[in-house]
Backbone and ligand atoms as CSV (ligand in chain L), in Angstrom:
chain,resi,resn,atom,element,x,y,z
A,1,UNK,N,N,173.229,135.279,91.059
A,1,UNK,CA,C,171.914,135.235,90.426
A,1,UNK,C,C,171.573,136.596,89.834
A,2,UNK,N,N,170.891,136.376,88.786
A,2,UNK,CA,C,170.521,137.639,88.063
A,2,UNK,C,C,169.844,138.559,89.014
A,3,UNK,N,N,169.660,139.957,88.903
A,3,UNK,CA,C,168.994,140.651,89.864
A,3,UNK,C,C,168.504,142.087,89.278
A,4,UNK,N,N,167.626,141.904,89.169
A,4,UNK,CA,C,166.839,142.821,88.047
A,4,UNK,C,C,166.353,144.036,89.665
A,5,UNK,N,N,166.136,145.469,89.368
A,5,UNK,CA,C,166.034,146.637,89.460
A,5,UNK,C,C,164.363,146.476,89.926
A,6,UNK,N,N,164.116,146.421,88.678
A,6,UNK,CA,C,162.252,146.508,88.540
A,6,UNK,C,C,162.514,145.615,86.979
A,7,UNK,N,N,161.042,145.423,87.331
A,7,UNK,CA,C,160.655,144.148,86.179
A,7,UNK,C,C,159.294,144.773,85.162
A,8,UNK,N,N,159.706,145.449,84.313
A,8,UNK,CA,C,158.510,146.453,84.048
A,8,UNK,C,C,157.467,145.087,83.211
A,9,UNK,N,N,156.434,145.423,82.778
A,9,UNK,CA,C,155.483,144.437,82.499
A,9,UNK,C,C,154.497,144.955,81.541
A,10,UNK,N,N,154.493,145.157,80.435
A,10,UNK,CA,C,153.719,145.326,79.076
A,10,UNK,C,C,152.292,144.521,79.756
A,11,UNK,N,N,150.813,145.337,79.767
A,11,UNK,CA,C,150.165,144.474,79.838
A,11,UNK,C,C,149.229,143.517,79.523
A,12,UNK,N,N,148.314,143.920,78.388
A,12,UNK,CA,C,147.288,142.967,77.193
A,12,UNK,C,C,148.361,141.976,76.110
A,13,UNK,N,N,147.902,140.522,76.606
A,13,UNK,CA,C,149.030,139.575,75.767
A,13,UNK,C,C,150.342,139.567,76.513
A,14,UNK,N,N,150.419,140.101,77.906
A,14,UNK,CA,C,151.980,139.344,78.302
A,14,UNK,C,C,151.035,139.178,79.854
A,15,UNK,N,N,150.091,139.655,80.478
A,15,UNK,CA,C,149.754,139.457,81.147
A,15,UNK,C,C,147.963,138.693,81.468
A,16,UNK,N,N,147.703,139.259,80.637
A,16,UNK,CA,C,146.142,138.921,80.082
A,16,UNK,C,C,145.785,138.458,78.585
A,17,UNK,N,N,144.616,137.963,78.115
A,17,UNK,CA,C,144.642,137.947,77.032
A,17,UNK,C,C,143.881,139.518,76.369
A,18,UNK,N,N,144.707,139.486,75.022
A,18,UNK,CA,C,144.116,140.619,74.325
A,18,UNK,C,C,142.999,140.551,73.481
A,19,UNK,N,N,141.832,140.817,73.407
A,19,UNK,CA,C,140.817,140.131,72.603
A,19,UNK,C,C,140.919,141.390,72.299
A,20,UNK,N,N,141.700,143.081,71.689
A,20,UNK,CA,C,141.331,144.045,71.799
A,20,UNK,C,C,140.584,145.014,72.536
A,21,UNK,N,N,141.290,146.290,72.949
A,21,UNK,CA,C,140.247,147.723,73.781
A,21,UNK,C,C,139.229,146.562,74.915
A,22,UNK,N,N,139.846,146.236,75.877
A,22,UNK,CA,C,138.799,145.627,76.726
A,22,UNK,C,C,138.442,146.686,77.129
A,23,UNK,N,N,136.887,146.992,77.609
A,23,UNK,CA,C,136.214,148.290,77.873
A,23,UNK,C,C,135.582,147.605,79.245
A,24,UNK,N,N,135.980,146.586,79.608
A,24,UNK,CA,C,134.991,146.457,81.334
A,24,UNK,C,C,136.121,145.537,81.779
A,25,UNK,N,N,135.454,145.553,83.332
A,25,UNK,CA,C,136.574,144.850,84.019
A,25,UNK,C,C,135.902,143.517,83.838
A,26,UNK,N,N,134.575,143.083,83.195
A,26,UNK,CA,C,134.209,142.070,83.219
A,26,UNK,C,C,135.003,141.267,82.255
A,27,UNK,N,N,135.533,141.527,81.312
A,27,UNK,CA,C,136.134,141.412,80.226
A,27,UNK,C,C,137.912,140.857,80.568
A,28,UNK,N,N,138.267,141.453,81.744
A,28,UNK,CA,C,139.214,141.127,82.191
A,28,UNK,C,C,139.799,139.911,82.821
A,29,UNK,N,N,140.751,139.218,82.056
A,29,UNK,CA,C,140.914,138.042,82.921
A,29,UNK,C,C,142.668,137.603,82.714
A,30,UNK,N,N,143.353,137.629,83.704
A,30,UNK,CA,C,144.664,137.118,83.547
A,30,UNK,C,C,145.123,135.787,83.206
A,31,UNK,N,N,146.234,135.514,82.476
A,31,UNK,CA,C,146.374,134.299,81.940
A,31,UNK,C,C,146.293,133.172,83.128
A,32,UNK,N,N,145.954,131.768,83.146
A,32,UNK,CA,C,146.096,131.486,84.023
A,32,UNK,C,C,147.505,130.730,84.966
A,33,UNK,N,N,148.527,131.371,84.069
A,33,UNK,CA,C,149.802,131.230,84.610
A,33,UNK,C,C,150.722,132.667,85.158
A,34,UNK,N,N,149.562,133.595,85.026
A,34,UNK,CA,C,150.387,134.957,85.219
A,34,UNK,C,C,150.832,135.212,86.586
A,35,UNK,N,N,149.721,134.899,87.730
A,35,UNK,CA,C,149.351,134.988,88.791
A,35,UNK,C,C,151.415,133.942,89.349
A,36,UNK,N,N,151.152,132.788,88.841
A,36,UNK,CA,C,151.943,131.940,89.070
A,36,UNK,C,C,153.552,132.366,88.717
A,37,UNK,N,N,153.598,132.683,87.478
A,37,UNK,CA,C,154.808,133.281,86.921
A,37,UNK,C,C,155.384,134.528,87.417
A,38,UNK,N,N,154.491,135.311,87.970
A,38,UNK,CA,C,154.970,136.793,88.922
A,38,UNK,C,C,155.397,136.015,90.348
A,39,UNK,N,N,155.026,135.174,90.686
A,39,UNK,CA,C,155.907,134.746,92.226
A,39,UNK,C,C,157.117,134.418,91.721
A,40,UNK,N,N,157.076,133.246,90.841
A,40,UNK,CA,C,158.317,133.271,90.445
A,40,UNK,C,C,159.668,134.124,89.924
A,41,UNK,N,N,158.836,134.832,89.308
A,41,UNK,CA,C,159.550,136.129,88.831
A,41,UNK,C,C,160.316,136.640,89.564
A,42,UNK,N,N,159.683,137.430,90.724
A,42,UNK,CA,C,160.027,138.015,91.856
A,42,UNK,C,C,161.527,138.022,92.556
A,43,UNK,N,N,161.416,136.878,92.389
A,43,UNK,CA,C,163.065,136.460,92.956
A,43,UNK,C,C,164.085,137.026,92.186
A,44,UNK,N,N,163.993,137.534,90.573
A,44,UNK,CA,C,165.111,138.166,90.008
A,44,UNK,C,C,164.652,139.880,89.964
A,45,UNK,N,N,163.727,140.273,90.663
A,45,UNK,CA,C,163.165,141.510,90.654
A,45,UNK,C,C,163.268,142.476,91.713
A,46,UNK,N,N,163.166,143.352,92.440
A,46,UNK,CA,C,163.077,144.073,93.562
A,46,UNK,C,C,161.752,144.766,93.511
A,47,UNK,N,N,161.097,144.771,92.124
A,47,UNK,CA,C,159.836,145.132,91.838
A,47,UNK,C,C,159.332,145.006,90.682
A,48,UNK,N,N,157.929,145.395,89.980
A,48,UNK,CA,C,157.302,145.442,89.453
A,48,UNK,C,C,156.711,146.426,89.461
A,49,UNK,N,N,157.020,146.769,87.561
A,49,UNK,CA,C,155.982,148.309,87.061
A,49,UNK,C,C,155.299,147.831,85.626
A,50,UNK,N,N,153.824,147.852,85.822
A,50,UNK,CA,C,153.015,148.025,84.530
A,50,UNK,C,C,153.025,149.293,83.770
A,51,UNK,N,N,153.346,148.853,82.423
A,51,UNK,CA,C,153.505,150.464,81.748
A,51,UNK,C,C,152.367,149.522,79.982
A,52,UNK,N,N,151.212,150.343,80.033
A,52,UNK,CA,C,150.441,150.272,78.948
A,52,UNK,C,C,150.192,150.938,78.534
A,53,UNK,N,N,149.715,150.484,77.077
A,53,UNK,CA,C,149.582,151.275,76.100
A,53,UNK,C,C,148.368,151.605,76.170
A,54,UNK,N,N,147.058,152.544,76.444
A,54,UNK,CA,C,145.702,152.396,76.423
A,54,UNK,C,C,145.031,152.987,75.406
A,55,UNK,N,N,145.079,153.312,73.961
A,55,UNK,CA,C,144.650,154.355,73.133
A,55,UNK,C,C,143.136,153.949,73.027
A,56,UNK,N,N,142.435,152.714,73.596
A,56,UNK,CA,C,141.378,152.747,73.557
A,56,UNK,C,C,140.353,154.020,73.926
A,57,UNK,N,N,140.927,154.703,74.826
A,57,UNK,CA,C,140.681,155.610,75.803
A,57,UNK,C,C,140.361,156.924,74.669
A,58,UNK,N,N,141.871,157.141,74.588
A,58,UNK,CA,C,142.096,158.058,72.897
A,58,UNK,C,C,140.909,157.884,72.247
A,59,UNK,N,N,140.451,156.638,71.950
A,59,UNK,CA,C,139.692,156.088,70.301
A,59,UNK,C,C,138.025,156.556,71.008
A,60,UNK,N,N,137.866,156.669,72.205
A,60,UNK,CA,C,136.349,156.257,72.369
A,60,UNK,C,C,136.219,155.448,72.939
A,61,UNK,N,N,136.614,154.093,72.992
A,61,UNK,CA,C,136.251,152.811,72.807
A,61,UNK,C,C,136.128,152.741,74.313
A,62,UNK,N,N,137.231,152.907,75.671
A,62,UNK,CA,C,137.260,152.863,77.095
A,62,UNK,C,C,137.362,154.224,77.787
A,63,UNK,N,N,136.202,153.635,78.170
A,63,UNK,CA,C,135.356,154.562,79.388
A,63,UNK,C,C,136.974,155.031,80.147
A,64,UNK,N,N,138.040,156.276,80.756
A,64,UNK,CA,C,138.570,155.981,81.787
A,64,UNK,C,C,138.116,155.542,83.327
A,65,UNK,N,N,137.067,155.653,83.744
A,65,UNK,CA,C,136.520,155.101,84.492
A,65,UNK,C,C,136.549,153.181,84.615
A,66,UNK,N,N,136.562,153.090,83.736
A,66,UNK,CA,C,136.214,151.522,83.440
A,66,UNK,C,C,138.115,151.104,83.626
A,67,UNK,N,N,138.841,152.038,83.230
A,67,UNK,CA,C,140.212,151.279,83.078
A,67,UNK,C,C,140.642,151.495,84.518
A,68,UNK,N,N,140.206,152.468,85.292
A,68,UNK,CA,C,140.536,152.856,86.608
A,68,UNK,C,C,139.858,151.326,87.048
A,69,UNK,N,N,138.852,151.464,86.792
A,69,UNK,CA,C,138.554,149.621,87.580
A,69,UNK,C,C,139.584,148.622,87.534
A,70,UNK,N,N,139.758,148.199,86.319
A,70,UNK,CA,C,140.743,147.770,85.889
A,70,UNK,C,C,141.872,147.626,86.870
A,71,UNK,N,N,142.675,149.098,86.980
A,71,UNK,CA,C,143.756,149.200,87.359
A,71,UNK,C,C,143.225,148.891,88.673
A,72,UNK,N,N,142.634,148.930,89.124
A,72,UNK,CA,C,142.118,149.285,90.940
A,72,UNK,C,C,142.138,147.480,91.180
A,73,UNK,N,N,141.626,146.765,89.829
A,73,UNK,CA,C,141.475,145.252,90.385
A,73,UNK,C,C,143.142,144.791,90.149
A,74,UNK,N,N,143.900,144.814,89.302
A,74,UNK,CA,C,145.360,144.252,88.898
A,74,UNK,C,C,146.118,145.235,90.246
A,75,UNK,N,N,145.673,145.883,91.044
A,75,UNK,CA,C,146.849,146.996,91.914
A,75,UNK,C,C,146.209,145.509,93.085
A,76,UNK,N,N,145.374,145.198,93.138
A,76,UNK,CA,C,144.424,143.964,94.393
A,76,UNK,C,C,145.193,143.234,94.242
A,77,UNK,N,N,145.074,142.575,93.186
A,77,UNK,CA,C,145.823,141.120,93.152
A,77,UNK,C,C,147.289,141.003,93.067
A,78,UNK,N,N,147.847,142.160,92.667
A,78,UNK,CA,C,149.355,142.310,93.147
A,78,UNK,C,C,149.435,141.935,95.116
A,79,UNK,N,N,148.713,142.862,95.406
A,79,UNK,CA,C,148.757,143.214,96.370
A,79,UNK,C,C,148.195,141.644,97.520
A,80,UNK,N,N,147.540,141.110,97.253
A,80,UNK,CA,C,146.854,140.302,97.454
A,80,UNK,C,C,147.607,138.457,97.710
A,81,UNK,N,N,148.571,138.791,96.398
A,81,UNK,CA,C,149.539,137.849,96.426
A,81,UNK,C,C,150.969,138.450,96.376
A,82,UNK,N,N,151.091,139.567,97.275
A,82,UNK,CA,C,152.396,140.112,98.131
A,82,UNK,C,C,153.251,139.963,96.975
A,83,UNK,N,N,152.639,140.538,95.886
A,83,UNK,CA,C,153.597,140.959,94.813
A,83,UNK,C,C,154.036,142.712,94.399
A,84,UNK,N,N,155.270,143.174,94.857
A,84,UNK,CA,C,155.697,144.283,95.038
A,84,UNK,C,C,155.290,145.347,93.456
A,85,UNK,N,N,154.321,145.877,93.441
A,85,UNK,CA,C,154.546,146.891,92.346
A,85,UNK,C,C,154.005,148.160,92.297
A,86,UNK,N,N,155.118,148.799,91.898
A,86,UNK,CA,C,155.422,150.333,91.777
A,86,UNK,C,C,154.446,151.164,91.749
A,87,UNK,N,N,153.318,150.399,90.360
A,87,UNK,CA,C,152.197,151.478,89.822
A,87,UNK,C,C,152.048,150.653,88.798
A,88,UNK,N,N,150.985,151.264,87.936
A,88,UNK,CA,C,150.787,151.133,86.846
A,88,UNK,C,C,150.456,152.214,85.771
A,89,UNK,N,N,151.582,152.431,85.009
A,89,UNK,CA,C,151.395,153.652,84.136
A,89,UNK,C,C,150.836,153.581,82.968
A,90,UNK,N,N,149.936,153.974,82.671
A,90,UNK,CA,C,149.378,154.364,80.927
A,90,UNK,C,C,149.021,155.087,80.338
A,91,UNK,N,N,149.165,154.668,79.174
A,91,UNK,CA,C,148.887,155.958,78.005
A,91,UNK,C,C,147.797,155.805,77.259
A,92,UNK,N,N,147.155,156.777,77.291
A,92,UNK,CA,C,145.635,156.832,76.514
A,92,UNK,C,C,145.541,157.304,75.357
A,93,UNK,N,N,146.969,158.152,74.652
A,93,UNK,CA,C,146.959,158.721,73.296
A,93,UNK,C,C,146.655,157.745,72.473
A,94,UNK,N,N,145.936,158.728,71.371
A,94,UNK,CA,C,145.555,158.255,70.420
A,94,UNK,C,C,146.559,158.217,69.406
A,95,UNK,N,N,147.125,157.369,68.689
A,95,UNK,CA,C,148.295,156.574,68.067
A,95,UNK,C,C,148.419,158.127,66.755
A,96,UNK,N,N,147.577,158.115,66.006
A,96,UNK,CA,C,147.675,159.907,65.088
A,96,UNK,C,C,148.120,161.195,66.362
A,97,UNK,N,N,147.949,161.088,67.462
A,97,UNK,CA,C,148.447,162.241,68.251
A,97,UNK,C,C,148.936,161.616,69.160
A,98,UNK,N,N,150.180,160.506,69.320
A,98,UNK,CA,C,150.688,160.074,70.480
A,98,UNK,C,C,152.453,160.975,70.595
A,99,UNK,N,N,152.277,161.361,72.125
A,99,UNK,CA,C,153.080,161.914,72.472
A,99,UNK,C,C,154.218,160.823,73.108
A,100,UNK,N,N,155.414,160.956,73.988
A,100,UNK,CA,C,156.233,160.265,73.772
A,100,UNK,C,C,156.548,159.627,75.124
A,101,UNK,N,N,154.968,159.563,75.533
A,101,UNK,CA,C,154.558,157.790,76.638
A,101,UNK,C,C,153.753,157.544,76.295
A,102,UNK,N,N,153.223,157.222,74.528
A,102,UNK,CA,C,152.557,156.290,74.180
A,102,UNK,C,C,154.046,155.243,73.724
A,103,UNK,N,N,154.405,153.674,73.948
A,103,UNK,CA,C,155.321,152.955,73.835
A,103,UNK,C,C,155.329,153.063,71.981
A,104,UNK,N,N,155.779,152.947,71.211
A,104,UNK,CA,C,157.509,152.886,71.713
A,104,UNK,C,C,158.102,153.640,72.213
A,105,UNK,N,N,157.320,154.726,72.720
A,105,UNK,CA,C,158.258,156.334,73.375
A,105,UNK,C,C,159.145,155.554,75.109
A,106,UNK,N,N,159.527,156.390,75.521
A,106,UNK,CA,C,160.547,156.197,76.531
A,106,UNK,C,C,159.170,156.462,77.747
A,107,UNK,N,N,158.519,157.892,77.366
A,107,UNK,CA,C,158.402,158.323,78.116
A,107,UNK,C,C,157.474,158.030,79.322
A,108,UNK,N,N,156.736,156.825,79.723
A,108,UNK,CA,C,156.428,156.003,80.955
A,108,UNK,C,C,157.221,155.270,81.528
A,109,UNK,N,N,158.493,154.855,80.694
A,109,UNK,CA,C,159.333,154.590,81.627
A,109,UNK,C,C,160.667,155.547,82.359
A,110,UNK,N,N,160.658,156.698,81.969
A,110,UNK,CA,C,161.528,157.673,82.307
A,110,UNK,C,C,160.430,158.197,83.211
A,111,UNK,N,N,159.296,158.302,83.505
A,111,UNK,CA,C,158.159,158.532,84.201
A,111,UNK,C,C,158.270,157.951,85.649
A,112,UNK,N,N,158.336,156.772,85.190
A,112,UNK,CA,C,158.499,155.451,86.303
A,112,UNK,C,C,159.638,155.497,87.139
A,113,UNK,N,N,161.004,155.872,86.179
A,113,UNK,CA,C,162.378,156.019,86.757
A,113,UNK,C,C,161.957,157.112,87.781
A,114,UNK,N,N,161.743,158.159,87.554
A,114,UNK,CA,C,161.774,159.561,88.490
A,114,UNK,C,C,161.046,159.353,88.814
A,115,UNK,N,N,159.628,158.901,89.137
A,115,UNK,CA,C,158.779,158.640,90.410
A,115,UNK,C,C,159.500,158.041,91.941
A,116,UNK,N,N,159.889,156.711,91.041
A,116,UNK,CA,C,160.776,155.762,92.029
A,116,UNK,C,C,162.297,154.938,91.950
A,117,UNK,N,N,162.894,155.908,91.422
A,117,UNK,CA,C,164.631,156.172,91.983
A,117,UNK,C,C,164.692,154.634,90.703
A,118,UNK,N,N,164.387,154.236,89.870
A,118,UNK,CA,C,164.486,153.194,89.210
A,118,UNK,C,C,165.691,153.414,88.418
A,119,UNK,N,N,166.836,152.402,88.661
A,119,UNK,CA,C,167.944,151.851,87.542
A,119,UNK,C,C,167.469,151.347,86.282
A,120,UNK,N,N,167.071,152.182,85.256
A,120,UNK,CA,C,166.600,151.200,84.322
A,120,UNK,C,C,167.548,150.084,83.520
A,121,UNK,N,N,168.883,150.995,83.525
A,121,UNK,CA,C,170.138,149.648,83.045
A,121,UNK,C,C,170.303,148.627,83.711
A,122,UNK,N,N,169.174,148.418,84.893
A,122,UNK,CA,C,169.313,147.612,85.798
A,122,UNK,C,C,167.783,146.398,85.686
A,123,UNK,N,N,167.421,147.094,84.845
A,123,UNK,CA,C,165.749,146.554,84.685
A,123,UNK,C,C,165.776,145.829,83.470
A,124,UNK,N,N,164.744,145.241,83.435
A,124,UNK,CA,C,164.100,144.724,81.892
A,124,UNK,C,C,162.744,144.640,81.992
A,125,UNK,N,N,162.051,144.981,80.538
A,125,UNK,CA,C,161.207,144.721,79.920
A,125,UNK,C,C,160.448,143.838,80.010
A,126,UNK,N,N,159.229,143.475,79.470
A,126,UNK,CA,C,158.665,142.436,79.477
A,126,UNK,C,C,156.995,142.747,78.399
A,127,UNK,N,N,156.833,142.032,77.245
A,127,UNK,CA,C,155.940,142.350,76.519
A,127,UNK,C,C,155.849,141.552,75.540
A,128,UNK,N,N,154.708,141.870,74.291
A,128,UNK,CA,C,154.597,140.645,73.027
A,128,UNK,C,C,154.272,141.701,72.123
A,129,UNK,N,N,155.131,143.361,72.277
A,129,UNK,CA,C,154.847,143.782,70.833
A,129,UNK,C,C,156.205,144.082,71.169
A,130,UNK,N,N,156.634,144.422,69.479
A,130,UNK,CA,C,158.181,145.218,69.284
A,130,UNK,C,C,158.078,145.981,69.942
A,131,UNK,N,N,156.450,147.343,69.563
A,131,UNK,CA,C,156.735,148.447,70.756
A,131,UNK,C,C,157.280,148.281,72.531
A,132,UNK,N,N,157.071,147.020,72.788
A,132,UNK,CA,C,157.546,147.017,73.924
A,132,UNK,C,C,159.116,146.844,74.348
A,133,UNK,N,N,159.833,146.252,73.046
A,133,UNK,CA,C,161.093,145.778,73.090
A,133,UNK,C,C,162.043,147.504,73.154
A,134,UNK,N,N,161.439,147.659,71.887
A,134,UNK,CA,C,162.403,149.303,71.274
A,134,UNK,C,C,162.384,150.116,72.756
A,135,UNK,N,N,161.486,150.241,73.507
A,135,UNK,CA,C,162.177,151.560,74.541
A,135,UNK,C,C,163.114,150.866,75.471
A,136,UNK,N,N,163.203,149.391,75.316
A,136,UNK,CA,C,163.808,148.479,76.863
A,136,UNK,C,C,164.892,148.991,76.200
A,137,UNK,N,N,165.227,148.537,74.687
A,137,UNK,CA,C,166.504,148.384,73.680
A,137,UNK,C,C,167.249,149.779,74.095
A,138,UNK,N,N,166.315,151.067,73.642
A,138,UNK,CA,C,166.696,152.172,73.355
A,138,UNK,C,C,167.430,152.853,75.256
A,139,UNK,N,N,166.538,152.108,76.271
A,139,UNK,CA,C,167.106,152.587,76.956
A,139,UNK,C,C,168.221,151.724,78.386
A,140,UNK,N,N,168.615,150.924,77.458
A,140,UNK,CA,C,169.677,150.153,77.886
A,140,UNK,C,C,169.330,149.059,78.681
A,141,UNK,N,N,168.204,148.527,78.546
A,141,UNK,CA,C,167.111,147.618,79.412
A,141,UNK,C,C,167.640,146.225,78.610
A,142,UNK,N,N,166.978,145.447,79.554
A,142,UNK,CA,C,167.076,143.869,79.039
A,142,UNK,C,C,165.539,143.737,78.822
A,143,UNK,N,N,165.083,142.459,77.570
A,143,UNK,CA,C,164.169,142.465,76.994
A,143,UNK,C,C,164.084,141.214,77.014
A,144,UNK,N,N,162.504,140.837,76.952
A,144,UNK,CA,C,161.927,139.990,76.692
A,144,UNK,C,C,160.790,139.678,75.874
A,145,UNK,N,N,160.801,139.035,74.481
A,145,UNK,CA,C,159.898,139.143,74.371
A,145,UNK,C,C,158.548,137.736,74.587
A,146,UNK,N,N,157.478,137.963,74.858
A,146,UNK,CA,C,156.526,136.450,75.315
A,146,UNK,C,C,155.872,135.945,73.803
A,147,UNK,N,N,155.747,134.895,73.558
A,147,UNK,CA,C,155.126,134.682,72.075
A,147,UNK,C,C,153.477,134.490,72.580
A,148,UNK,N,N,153.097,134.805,73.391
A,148,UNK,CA,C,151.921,135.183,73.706
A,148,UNK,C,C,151.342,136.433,73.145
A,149,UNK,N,N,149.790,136.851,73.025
A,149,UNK,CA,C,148.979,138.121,72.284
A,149,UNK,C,C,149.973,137.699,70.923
A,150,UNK,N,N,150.613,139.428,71.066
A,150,UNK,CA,C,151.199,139.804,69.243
A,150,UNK,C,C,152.599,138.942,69.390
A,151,UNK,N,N,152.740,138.272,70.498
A,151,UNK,CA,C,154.172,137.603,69.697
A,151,UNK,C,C,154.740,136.962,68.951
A,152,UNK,N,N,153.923,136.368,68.216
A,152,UNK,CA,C,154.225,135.067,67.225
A,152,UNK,C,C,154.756,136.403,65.969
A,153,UNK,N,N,153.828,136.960,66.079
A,153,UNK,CA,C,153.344,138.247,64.825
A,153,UNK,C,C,154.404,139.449,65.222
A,154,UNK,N,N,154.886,139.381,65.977
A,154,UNK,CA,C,155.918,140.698,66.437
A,154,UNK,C,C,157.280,139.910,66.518
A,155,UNK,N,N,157.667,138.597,66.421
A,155,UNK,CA,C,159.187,137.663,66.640
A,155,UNK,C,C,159.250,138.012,64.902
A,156,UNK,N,N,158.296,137.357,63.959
A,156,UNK,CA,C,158.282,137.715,62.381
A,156,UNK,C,C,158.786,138.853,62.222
A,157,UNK,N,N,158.628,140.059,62.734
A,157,UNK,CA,C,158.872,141.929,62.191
A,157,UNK,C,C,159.906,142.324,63.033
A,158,UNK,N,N,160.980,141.636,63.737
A,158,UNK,CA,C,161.900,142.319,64.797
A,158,UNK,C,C,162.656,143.095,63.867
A,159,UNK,N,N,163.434,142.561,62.434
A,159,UNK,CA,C,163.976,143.208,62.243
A,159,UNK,C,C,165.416,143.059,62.785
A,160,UNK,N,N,166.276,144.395,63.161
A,160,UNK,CA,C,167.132,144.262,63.656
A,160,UNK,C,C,167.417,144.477,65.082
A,161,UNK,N,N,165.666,144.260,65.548
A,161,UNK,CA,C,165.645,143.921,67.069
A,161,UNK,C,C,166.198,142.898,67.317
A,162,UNK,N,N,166.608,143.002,68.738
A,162,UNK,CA,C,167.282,141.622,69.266
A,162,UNK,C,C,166.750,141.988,70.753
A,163,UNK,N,N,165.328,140.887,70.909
A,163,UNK,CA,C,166.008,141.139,72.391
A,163,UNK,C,C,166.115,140.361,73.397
A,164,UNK,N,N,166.455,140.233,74.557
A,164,UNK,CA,C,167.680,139.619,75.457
A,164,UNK,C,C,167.186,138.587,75.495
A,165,UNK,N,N,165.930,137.990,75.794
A,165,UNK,CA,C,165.239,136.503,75.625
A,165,UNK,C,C,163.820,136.466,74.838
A,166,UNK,N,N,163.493,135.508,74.129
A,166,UNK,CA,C,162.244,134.570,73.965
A,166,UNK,C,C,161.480,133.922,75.022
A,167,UNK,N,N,160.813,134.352,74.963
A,167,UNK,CA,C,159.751,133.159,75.975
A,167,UNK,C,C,158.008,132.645,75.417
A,168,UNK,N,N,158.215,131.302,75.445
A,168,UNK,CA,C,156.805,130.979,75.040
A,168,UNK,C,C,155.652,132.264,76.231
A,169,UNK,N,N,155.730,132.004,77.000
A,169,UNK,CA,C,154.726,133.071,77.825
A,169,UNK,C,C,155.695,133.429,79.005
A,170,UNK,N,N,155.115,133.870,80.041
A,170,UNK,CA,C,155.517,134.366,81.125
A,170,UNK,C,C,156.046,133.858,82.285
A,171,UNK,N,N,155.384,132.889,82.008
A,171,UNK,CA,C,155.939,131.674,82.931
A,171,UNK,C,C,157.120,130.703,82.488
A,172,UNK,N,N,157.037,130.740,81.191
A,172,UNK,CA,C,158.556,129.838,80.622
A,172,UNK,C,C,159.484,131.308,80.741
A,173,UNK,N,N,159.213,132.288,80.775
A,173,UNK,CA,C,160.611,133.718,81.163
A,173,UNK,C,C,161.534,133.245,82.247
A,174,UNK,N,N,160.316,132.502,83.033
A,174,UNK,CA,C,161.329,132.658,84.100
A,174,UNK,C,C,162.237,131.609,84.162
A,175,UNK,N,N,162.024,130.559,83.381
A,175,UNK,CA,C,162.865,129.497,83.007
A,175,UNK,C,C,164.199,130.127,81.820
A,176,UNK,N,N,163.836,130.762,81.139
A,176,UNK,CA,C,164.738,131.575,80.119
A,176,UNK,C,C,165.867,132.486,81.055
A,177,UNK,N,N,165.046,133.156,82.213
A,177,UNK,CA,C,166.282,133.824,83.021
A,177,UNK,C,C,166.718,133.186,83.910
A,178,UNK,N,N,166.594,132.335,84.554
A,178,UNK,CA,C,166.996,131.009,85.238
A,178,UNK,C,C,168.339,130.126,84.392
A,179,UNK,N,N,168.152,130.462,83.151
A,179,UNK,CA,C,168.695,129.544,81.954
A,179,UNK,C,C,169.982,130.466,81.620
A,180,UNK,N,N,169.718,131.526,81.739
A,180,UNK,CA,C,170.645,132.510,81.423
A,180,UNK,C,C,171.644,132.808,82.454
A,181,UNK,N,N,171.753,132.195,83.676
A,181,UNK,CA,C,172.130,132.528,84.962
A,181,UNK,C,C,173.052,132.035,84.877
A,182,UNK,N,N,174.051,131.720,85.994
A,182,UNK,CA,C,175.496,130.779,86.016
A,182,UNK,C,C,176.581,130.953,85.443
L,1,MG,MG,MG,150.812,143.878,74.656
């Protein structure tokens, strides 16, 4: 059986919906198959790491206070439904001055690696923008992308991306790596 490292996790549109810069936790709400699709998941994972993009933060738009909520409620419900994860890393640059852990950069997941001893040739991706595909690609990761949020709109612009599966959302992934097995 496949056996993934860590299962990193892109999060507005692969985990939640993106209505854009959510600025409250009221605003926050996970798909209602996400909860479901991370148990499943699990079984090809040894863990779970959120790595986002936050330039809202950058723009004005989110309070960091408000995203610390945020993070403080998604670190609960991991936790809550004995789902193993690492952290959650993000980036608040602003996209005109983003340094290189705003995604597509490497650098939250080379972040993530040296925090916690992470194989990333051993990991994959998980997201619904290209930016999320290019650092899995670039750094020898397996990819997924969800046609959930930007995916319909990010499968159109790959280009000469390729990456390792399609999935209608998060919950058909795990049918895609299930599918890929044997
Ligand atoms: Mg996203």
């Amino acid at each position: 059986m496949k056996k993934y490292d860590t299962i990193f996790l892109d999060r507005d549109g692969t985990l939640n919906p993106d209505p854009g810069y959510i600025n409250s936790l009221d605003d926050f709400i996970f798909y209602d198959f996400t909860l479901e699709a991370l148990k499943q998941l699990e079984i090809f994972g040894d863990n779970f790491c959120i790595v986002t993009n936050q330039s809202g933060v950058g723009r004005g738009i989110i309070k960091i206070d408000e995203l610390s909520r945020i993070n403080n409620y998604i670190l609960d419900q991991f936790y809550v439904n004995k789902l193993p994860l690492l952290g959650i890393y993000y980036c608040t640059d602003h996209p005109d001055n983003a340094t290189k852990y705003r995604k597509p950069g490497v650098g939250m997941f080379n972040k993530a690696s040296i925090d916690n001893s992470i194989d990333l040739k051993r990991s994959i991706m998980i997201g619904d923008s290209i930016s999320d595909i290019q650092p899995g690609v670039k750094l020898g990761m397996d990819t997924m992308l969800v046609l959930t949020g930007k995916g319909n709109e990010s499968r159109s612009k790959l280009g000469e991306i390729t990456p390792t599966y399609f999935a209608k959302n998060l919950l058909d992934g795990v049918k895609q790596i299930k599918g890929s097995d044997s």
